[in-house]
N, C-alpha and C positions, 0 to 999 in steps of 0.2 A: 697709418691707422688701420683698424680692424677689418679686415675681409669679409667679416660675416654682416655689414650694415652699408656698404659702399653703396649699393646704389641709390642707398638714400644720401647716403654723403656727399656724391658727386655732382648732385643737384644743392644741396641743404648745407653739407657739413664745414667746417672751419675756414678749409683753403678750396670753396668753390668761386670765391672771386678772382684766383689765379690762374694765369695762364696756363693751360695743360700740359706744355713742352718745360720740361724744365732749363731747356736753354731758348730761350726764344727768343726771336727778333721781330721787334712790333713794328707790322706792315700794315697799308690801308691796299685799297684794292688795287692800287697805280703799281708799276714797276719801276724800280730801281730806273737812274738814265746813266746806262751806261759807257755811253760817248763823252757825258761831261763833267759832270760834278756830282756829287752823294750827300748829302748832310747825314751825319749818324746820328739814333736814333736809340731810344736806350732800349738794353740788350745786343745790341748789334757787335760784333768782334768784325776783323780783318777780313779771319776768313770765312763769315758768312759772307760779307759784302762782296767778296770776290766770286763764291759761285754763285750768285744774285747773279753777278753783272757779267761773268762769261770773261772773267781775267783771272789772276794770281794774286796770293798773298805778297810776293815776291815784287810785282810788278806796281800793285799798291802803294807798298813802301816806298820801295826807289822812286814812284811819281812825286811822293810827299815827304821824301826827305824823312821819312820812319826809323829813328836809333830805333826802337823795340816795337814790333807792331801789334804786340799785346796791350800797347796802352794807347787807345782813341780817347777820343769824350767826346761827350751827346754835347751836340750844336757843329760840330767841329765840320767843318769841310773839306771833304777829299775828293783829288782827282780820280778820276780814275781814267786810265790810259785808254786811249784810240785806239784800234787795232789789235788789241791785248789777245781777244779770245781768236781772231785768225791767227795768230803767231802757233794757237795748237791745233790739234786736229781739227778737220773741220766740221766733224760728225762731234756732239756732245758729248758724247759718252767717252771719255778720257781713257787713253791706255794705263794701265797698273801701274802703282808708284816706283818708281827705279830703285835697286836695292838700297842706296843711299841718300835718298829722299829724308830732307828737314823737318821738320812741324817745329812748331812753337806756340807751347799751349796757353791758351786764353780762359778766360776767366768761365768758368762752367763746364771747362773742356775734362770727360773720364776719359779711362782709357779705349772701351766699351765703344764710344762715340768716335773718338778719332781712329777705332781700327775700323769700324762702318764704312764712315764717308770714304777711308783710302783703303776699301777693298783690300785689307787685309784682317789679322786676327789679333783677339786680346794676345795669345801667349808670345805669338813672333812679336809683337810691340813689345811685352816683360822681358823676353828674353834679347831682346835686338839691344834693351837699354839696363840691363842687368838692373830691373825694380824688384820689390820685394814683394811678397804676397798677396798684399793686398793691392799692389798697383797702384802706389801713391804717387800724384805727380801734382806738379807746383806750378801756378801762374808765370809765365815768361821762361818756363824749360825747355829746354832743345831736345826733343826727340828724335831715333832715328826710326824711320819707317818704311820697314822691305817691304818690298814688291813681289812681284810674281819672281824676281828672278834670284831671290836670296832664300837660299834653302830655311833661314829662317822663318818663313812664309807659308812654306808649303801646308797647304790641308794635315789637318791633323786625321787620321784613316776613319773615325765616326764620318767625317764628311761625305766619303764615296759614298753613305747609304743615305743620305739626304734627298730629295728631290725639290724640284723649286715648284712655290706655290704662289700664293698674291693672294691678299686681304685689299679691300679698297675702304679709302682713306677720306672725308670731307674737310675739305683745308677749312681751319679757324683763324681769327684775327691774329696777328703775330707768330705766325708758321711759314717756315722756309722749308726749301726741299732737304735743306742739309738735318733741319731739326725733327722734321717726318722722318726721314730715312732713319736716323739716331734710335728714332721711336720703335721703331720696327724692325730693327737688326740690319738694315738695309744697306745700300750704296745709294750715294748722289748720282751715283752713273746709271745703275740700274732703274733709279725710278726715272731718272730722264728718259731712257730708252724706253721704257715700257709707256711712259706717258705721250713719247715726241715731242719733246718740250726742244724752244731754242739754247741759244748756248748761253741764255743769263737763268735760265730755268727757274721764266718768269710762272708764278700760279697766284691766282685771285680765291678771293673768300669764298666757299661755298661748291669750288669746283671740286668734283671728284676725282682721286687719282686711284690708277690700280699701283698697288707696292709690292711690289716680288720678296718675297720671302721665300728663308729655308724650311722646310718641311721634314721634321725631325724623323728618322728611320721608328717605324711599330716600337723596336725592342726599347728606345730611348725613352726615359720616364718623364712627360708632360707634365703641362696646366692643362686640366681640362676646362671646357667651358660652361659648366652650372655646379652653384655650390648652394646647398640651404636651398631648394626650390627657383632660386634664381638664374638665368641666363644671361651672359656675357657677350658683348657687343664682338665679332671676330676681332677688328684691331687692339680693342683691349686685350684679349686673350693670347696673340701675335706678341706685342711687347709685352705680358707676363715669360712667354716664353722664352723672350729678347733677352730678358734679368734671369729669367731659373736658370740658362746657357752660360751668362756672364759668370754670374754666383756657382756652380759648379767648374767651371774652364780655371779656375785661382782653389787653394787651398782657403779655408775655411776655419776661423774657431771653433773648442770643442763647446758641447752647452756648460760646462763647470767656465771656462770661459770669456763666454759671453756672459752670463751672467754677474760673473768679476765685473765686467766692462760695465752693464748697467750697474752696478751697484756704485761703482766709483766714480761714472760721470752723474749718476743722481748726487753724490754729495757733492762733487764740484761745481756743479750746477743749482746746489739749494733745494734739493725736493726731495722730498722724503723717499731715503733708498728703497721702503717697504711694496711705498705706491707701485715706484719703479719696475721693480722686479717684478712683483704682482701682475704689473700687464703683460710685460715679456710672458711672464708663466701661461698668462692666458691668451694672450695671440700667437702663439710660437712653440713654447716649453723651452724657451731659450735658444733654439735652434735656428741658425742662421739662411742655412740655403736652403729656403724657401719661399714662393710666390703663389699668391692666391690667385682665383680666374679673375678678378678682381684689379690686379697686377698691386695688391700690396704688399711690399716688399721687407724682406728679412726678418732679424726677431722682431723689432718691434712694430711690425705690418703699416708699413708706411706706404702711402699711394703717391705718385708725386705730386699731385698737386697741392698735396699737404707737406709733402718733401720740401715745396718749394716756400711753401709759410715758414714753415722750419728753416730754411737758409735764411731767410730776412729776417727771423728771430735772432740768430745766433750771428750775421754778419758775413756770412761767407756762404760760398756754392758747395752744399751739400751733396753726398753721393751715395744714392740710397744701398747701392749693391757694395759699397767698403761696413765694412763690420762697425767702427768708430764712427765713423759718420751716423748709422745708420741711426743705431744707440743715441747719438748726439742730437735726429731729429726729433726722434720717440720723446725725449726726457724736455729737449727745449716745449716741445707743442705739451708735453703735462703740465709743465711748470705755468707755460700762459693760462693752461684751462685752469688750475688750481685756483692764480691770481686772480685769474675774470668770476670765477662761479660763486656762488652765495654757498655753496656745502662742498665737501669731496664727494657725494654719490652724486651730484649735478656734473661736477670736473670729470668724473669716469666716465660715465654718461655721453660728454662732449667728446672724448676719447675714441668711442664707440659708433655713437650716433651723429657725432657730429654737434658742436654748440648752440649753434644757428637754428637748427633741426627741434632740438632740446628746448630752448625758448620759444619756440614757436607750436611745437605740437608735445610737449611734455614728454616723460620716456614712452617709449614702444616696451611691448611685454617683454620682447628679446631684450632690450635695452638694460633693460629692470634684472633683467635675471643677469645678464654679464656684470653690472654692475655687485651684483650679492655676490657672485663667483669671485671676483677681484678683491674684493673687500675680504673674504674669508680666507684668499690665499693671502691677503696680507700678512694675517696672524702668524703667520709660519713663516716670514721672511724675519717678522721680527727681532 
């Protein structure tokens, strides 16, 4: 959703009853017991539960007898093995993935996120599994994932001018260290390190971590942190940054495009192609790589907590930084406001400001005027 009203959104708007991470695993403040037994938990995949508990995805399955360990289910009990995490090093911070390293993706899993946790890159992942542009990968796919010691791995030469910084983080209910790190461009290893966390890299509600991030060289083109008067929380700003890196690192649609794209999932979807494009026009100009301080994402300025309203709309884990997806959540979250609102200037509105927001304290002046902007550029889609 729109950048220019988030931080009223974030408190207010549509998907402020969802979890912030878009892949989360809903913890209470206990830790994982990784000598015995786990009950999963909804959200939880393999391999969350394995850097929880300081063992493997590998070691998981073989305990439980796992044909594919992309499929658990909530209630379900798994062992989880003895001695697992002494069998690796005995310091947490895990050596780099060996050039021929597995993954096997789960349900929420981008590319983005799985090259994070294994301290490598979007491209060496595209390129290690010859994906296509947008980096489409599928529930229960075998990925392969170099290491430091596959040339496909290596830093791409922008990286020598990087330096490392850290943003500190306040863990929320249903956040692991693997869905932090995700957040913030990070490694599981590295916030271990930086935190001194044990080897289940157990963290409770409320504790703050520092998260080392990259620190993009002067000449590299940012999110800055105030847009409209407003200022942006640093973690926020850190994963805008996370996605504007992802979203340039991949080719990109042109805006003739993208806007094909919303026009033809507006009709596949039942919403008036005019609305559609209308907002693209006016949060974006159809232009895909792009991130507000805000961290909403692509044409059609999606934040993810609204990302993630938009996947439980449409049935599936949505991905804000693929172009189809993105489109997919923009159009799913109009279609709902369309059907909830008593008018389409209330449904724009709800777009903008947020619905919740909009019932409760009617539009904001901003509010009022994006919604006349949208509405006029209807006329010209039509």
């Amino acid at each position: 959703m729109s950048q220019h009203a988030t931080a009223r959104r974030v408190a207010t708007g549509t998907g402020a009853t969802l979890a912030l991470a878009v892949v989360g695993v809903t913890a209470t403040g206990g830790a994982a017991h990784a000598d015995d037994a786990y009950t999963v938990r909804t959200g939880d995949t393999v391999s969350h539960i394995a850097a929880r508990t300081g063992t493997t995805v590998t070691a998981i399955a073989r305990a439980n007898a796992l044909a594919d360990a992309s499929r658990i289910r909530i209630g379900q009990v798994l062992s989880i093995p003895r001695g697992a995490a002494a069998a690796t090093p005995a310091a947490p911070v895990a050596a780099p993935a060996p050039a021929s390293a597995s993954y096997t993706v789960a349900s929420g899993d981008t590319v983005s996120r799985i090259a994070a946790r294994s301290g490598t890159t979007v491209q060496a992942i595209v390129a290690a599994n010859g994906l296509d542009a947008r980096a489409f990968i599928r529930v229960g796919q075998t990925l392969t994932i170099p290491g430091s010691g596959s040339p496909a791995a290596a830093p791409a030469p922008a990286a020598a001018a990087q330096a490392a910084g850290s943003v500190s983080h306040t863990v929320r209910s249903g956040e692991t260290v693997s869905s932090i790190a995700a957040k913030h461009g990070a490694t599981v290893a590295a916030v271990v390190a930086a935190n001194g966390l044990d080897a289940r890299a157990f963290i409770r509600i409320g504790q703050t971590l520092t998260v080392p991030v990259a620190v993009a060289a002067p000449a590299a083109a940012t999110v800055g942190n105030t847009f409209a008067g407003r200022t942006y929380a640093d973690s926020v700003v850190a994963a805008a940054n996370a996605n504007l890196t992802t979203l340039r690192s991949t080719p990109t649609p042109t805006k003739a495009q993208m806007q094909a794209k919303v026009a033809a999932t507006a009709r596949a979807m039942g919403v008036d192609p005019a609305l559609a494009q209308a907002v693209a026009f006016q949060e974006s100009g159809f232009a895909h790589a792009v991130v507000s301080p805000a961290n909403a994402i692509g044409t059609m300025q999606v934040i993810p907590t609204s990302g993630q309203w938009a996947s439980d709309l449409v049935g599936r884990q949505l991905n804000l930084v693929d172009p189809d997806d993105n489109v997919t959540a923009g159009v799913a979250i109009l279609r709902s406001l369309v059907g909830n609102a008593p008018d389409l200037p209330t449904a724009i509105a709800g777009y903008y400001q947020g619905a919740s927001s909009v019932k409760k304290n009617g539009m904001f002046a901003d509010t009022r005027r994006y919604v006349a902007n949208v509405q006029t550029h209807m006329t010209r889609f039509r």
